[in-house]
ROMI-68155 format. One record per residue (C-alpha): x, y, z. Coordinates in steps of 0.2 Angstrom, whole numbers, padded with zeros to 4 digits, always signed. Example, Ala and Ser with C-alpha at 12.3 -4.5 7.8 and 13.67 -1.06 7.14 Angstrom:
BEGIN
+0062-0022+0039/+0068-0005+0036/
This chain:
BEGIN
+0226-0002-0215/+0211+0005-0207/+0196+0007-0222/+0184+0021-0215/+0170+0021-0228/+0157+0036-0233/+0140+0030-0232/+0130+0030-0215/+0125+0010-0211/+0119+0014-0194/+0111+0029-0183/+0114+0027-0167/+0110+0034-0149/+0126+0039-0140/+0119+0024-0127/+0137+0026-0118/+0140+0038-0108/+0130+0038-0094/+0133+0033-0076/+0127+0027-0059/+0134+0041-0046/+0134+0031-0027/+0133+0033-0014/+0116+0045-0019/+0119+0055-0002/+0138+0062-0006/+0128+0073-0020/+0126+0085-0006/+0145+0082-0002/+0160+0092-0006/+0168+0077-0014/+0154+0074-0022/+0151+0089-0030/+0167+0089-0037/+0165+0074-0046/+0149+0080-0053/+0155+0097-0056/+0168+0091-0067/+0160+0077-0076/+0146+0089-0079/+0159+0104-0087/+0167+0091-0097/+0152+0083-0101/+0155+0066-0103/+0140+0061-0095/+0122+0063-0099/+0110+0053-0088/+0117+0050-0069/+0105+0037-0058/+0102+0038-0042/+0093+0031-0027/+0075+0040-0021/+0082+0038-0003/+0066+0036+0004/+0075+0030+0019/+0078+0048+0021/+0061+0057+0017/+0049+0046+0024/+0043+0045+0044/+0028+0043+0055/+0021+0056+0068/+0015+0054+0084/-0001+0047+0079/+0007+0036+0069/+0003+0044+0051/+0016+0044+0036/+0024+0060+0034/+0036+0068+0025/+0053+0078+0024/+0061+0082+0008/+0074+0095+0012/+0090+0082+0008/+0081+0075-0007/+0076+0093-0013/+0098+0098-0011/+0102+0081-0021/+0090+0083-0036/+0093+0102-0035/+0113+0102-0040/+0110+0087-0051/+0095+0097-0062/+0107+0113-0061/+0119+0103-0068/+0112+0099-0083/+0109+0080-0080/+0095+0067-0086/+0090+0058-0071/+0087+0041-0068/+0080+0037-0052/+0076+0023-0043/+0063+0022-0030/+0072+0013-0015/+0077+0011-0001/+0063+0004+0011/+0059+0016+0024/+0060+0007+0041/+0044+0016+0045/+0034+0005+0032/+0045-0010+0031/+0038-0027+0036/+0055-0028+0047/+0073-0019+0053/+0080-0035+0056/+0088-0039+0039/+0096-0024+0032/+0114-0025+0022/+0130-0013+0019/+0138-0020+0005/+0155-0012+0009/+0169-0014+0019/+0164-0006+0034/+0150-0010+0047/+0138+0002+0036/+0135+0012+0021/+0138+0030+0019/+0135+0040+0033/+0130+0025+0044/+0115+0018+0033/+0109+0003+0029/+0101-0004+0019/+0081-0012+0022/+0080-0028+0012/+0060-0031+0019/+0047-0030+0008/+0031-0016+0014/+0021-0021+0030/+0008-0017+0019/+0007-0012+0002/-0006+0000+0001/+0007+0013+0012/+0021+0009-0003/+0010+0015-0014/+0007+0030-0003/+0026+0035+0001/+0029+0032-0021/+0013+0044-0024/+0022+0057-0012/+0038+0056-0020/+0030+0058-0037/+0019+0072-0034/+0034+0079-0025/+0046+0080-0039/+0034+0083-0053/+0026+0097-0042/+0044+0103-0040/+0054+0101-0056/+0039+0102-0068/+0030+0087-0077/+0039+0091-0093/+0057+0088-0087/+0051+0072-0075/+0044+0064-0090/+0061+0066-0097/+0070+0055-0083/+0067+0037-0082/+0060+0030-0066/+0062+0014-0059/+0055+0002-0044/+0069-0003-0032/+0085-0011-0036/+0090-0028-0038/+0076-0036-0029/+0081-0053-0038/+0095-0055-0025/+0098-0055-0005/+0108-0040-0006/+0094-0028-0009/+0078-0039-0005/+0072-0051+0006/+0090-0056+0014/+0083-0068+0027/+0081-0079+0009/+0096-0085+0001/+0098-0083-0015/+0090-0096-0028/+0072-0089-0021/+0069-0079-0037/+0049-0085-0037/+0046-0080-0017/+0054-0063-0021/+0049-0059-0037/+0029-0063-0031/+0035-0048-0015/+0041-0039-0029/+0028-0038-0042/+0016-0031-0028/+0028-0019-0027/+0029-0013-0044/+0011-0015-0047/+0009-0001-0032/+0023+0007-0040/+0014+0009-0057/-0003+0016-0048/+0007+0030-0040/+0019+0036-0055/+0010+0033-0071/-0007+0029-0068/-0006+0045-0060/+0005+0055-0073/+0002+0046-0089/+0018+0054-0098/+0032+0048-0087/+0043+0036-0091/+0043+0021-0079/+0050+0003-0078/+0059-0010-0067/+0063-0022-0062/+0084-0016-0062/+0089-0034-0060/+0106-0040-0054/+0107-0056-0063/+0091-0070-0059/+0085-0074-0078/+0071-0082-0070/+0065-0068-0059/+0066-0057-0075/+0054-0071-0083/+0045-0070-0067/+0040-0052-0067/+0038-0051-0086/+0026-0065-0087/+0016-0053-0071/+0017-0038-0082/+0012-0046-0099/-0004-0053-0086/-0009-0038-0079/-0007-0029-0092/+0005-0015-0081/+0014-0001-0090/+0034-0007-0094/+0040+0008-0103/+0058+0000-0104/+0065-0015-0092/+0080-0012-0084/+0096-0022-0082/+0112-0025-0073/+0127-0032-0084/+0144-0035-0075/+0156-0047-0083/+0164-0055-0070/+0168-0054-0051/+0182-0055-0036/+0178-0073-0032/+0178-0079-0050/+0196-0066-0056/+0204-0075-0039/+0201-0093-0043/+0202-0091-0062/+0185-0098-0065/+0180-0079-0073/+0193-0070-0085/+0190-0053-0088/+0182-0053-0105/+0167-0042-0114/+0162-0057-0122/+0154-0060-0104/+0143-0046-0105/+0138-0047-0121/+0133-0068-0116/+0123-0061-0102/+0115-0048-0110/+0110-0063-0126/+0102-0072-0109/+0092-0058-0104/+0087-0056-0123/+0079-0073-0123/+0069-0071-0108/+0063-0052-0114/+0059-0062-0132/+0050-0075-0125/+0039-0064-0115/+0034-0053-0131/+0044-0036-0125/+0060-0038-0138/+0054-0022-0143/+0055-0011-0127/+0067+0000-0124/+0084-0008-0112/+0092+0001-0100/+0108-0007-0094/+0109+0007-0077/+0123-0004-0071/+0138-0013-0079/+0156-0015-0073/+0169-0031-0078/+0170-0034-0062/+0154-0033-0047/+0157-0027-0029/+0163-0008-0031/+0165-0009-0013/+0179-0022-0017/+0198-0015-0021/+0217-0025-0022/+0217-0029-0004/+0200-0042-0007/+0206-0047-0024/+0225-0041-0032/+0217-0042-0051/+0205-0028-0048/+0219-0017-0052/+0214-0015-0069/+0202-0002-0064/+0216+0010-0063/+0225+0005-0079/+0222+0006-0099/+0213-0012-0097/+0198-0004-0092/+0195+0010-0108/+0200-0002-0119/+0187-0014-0111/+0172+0000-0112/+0178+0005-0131/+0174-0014-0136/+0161-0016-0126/+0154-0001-0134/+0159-0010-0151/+0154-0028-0148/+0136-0021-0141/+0134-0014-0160/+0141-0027-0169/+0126-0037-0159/+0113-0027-0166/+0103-0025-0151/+0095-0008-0147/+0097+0000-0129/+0096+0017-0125/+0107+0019-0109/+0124+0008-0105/+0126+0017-0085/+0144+0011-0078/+0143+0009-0061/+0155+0023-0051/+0154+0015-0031/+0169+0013-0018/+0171+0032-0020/+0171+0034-0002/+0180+0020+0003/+0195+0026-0004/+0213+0029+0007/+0223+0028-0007/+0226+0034-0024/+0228+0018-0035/+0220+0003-0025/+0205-0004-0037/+0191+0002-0033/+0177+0006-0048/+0177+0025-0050/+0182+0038-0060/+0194+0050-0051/+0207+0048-0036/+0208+0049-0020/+0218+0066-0023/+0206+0069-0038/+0216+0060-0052/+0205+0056-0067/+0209+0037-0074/+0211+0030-0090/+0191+0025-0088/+0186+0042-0086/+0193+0048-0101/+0188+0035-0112/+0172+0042-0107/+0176+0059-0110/+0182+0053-0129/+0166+0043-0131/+0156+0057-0127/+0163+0064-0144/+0158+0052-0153/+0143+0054-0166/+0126+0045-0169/+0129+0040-0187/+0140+0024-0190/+0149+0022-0205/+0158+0006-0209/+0174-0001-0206/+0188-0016-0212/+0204-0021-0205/+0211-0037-0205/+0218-0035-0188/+0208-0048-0176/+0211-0038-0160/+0208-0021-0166/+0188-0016-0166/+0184+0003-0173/+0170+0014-0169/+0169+0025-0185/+0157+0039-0184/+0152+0053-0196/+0148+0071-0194/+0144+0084-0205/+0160+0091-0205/+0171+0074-0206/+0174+0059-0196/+0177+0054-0178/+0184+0036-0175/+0188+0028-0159/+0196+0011-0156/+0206-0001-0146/+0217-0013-0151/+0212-0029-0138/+0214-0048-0135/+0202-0058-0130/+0209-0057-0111/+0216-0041-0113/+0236-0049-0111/+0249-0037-0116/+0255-0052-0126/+0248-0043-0142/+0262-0036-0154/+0264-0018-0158/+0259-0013-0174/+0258+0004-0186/+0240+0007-0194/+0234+0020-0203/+0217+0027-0206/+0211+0026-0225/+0195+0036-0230/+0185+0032-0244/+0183+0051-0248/+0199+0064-0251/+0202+0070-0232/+0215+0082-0239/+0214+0099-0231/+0204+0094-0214/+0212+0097-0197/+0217+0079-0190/+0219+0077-0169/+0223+0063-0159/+0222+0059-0141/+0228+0041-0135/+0226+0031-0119/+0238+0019-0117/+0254+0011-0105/+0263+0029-0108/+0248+0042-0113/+0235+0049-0100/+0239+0035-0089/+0243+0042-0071/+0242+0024-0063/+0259+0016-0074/+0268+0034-0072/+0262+0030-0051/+0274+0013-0056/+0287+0022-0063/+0290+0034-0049/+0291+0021-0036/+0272+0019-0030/+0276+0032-0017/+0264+0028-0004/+0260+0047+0000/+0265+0057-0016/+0272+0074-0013/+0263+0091-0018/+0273+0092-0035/+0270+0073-0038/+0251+0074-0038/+0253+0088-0047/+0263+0075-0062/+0251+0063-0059/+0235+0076-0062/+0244+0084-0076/+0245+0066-0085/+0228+0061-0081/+0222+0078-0091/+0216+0072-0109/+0227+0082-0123/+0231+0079-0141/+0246+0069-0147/+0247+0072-0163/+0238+0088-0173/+0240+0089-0193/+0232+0093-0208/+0227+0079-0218/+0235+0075-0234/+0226+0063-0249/+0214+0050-0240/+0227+0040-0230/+0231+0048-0212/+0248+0045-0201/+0250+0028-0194/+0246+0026-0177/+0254+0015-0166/+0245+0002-0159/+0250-0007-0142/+0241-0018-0131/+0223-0011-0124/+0229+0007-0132/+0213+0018-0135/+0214+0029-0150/+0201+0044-0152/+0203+0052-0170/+0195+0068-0178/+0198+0074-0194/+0186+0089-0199/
């Protein structure tokens, strides 16, 4: 038995549902528009980050001034506001017009380049006082442009990642956190004059770090010195990686995000800032979206029931730990690296435009209300999310070992409400190995390797979300549900 009590123990912000949409340049692309247009219709999203782009905005004329060109910036920021979407934005990539070098730049993909050819500039500014100028320019343009009311709404951020070689200083490897973080603080500091010394009522922060504790401790002891305006600090959490599912060394477990995210707590404690607000803008099980099955097999459970169940109880594990963050952003990349339908990369729709298991666990979590009420079971393996409206309940839950194994045995439990339920419309949608599952359907129908018309028309019909069960509720004790390994149960009863 499920126990669902009455009283509200907790209000919560739906910190969930929100994303990273990359590459930032396929906004302006049909495929990308689709994405957005249907996550946007569904609303299953709120906040979508994405990279300024300066890379594409900012050049020098034949005197050798900085000027500027916003036109693809402008058609990116434009569909996205039209949409309805909260913006998080951060203020990279170096133009090479600024940069103290072109000779280090990175793709982070399979292919020679990043979308549409780019790369990325991992040099710091030639000079500082110019990075300041090109983040001034970008301010003034979208507050001049969208209006200082809605800009103050988004969150804005310096760079991304500059704790590692990837993003910053890539001639270093990495374990040079104090060299790159003393590059980087410069950087924010000239960041902080051009966006909120400027316009006091934005919302500004940094440093969206991959993984360096010790950078974090770096910039926050620089901050906390300075005295620099940190309206939130921003943080990547990604439980495990291709290298470490290959050689065993890094199972696929929430319990490694919520450890890394303890980690990041400490330094953030330490440094007197327990109390600003956290963005996670990135997490994922695994890192390297631009990785799929043909760099590591395992990655596969990006396609499958594994991956909801995961976000349900990270979702759930995060609450039980009692720390506050406003924005969990799962990272949607490999997008347009994709050939194939099913082959693990880190998104939310196909190839052929077939939404996975992950995207409508988001869906279902966007459901979800802000009030937590509480909740017992004696299963181990199962973990509830049991919210209150003003109407009735909404309660979502995976049942899910430590490893996600299918080893688990399947059993029948049923809802129990503290309160008489009888009379309220109950619906139930599930996500598991034979519900809204178009990857093990893909199995069972051979893994064609080019499906027909009438096939990805199946496969797009099963990845649509719909009910299994609708009733009306009798007494306080629902119908059993059937619980199987990594299933994801949504339940309304209002």
């Amino acid at each position: 038995m499920i126990k669902i009590g009455n009283e509200v123990i907790r209000k919560t912000q739906k910190f969930w549902n929100h994303c990273l949409f990359h590459p930032t340049d396929a906004v302006e692309d049909p495929w990308g528009k689709r994405i957005l247009d249907r996550i946007a219709e569904d609303g299953s999203i709120g906040t979508v980050r994405i990279y300024a782009m300066l890379e594409d905005i900012v050049y020098r004329d034949e005197e050798g001034n900085l000027q500027y060109d916003f036109r693809l910036s402008d058609l990116r920021l434009d569909y996205l506001v039209e949409k309805g979407y909260d913006l998080l934005i951060a203020y990279g990539g170096m133009p090479d017009c600024i940069a103290r070098s072109t000779e280090y730049k990175k793709a982070s993909a399979f292919n020679a380049t990043r979308y549409k050819g780019k790369m990325w500039n991992t040099s710091p500014p030639e000079k500082i006082e110019e990075w300041e100028a090109v983040c001034r320019a970008y301010t003034d343009h979208i507050v001049e442009r969208y209006g200082i009311d809605l800009v103050s709404k988004w969150h804005l951020h310096c760079f991304n990642e500059p704790d590692i070689p990837s993003f910053f200083m890539s001639q270093l490897p990495s374990g040079h956190e104090e060299e790159r973080s003393t590059e980087y603080n410069e950087m924010y500091t000239a960041f902080i004059r051009a966006t909120a010394d400027v316009y006091p009522s934005l919302t500004v922060g940094g440093p969206a770090l991959a993984n360096k504790t010790l950078f974090l401790d770096y910039f926050l002891q620089y901050v906390r010195k300075n005295n620099l305006r940190l309206d939130y600090i921003a943080l990547h959490n990604y439980g495990t990686g291709p290298k470490f599912l290959k050689d065993g060394t890094g199972k696929v477990t929430v319990e490694n995000n919520i450890n890394r995210h303890e980690g990041y707590m400490d330094i953030i404690r330490k440094n007197g800032y327990e109390k600003k607000e956290i963005v996670i803008d990135e997490w994922g099980i695994a890192t390297r979206g631009f990785a799929n099955r043909l760099e590591c097999p395992e990655l596969m459970f990006r396609e499958t029931e594994v991956f909801s169940a995961y976000y349900v109880k990270l979702i759930r594990r995060l609450l039980d730990t009692g720390y506050d963050m406003s924005t969990l952003s799962i990272c949607l990349s490999g997008q347009h690296e994709m050939t194939e339908d099913f082959s693990g990369f880190r998104n939310f729709f196909t190839l052929n435009f077939i939404a996975k298991p992950i995207y409508n666990a988001h869906l279902l979590g966007s459901w979800l209300a802000t009030s937590i009420v509480e909740s017992k079971t004696e299963l181990e393996d199962l973990f509830v999310i049991p919210t209150k409206t003003e109407k009735g309940y909404r309660v979502m839950l995976t049942y899910a070992e430590e490893n996600f194994r299918e080893e688990l045995p399947t059993v029948a439990e049923a809802l129990s409400f503290e309160e008489d339920v009888t009379g309220k419309q109950v619906t139930v949608w599930c996500i598991d190995k034979e519900n809204t599952n178009p990857y093990r359907l893909f199995e069972k129908m051979g893994s064609p390797q080019c499906p027909d018309k009438e096939q990805l028309a199946t496969l797009r019909k099963e990845g649509a979300l719909k009910p299994v069960a609708t009733y009306v509720a009798e007494g306080s004790t629902l119908q059993p549900l059937t619980l199987t390994a990594n299933c994801v149960y949504f339940i309304i009863v209002e």
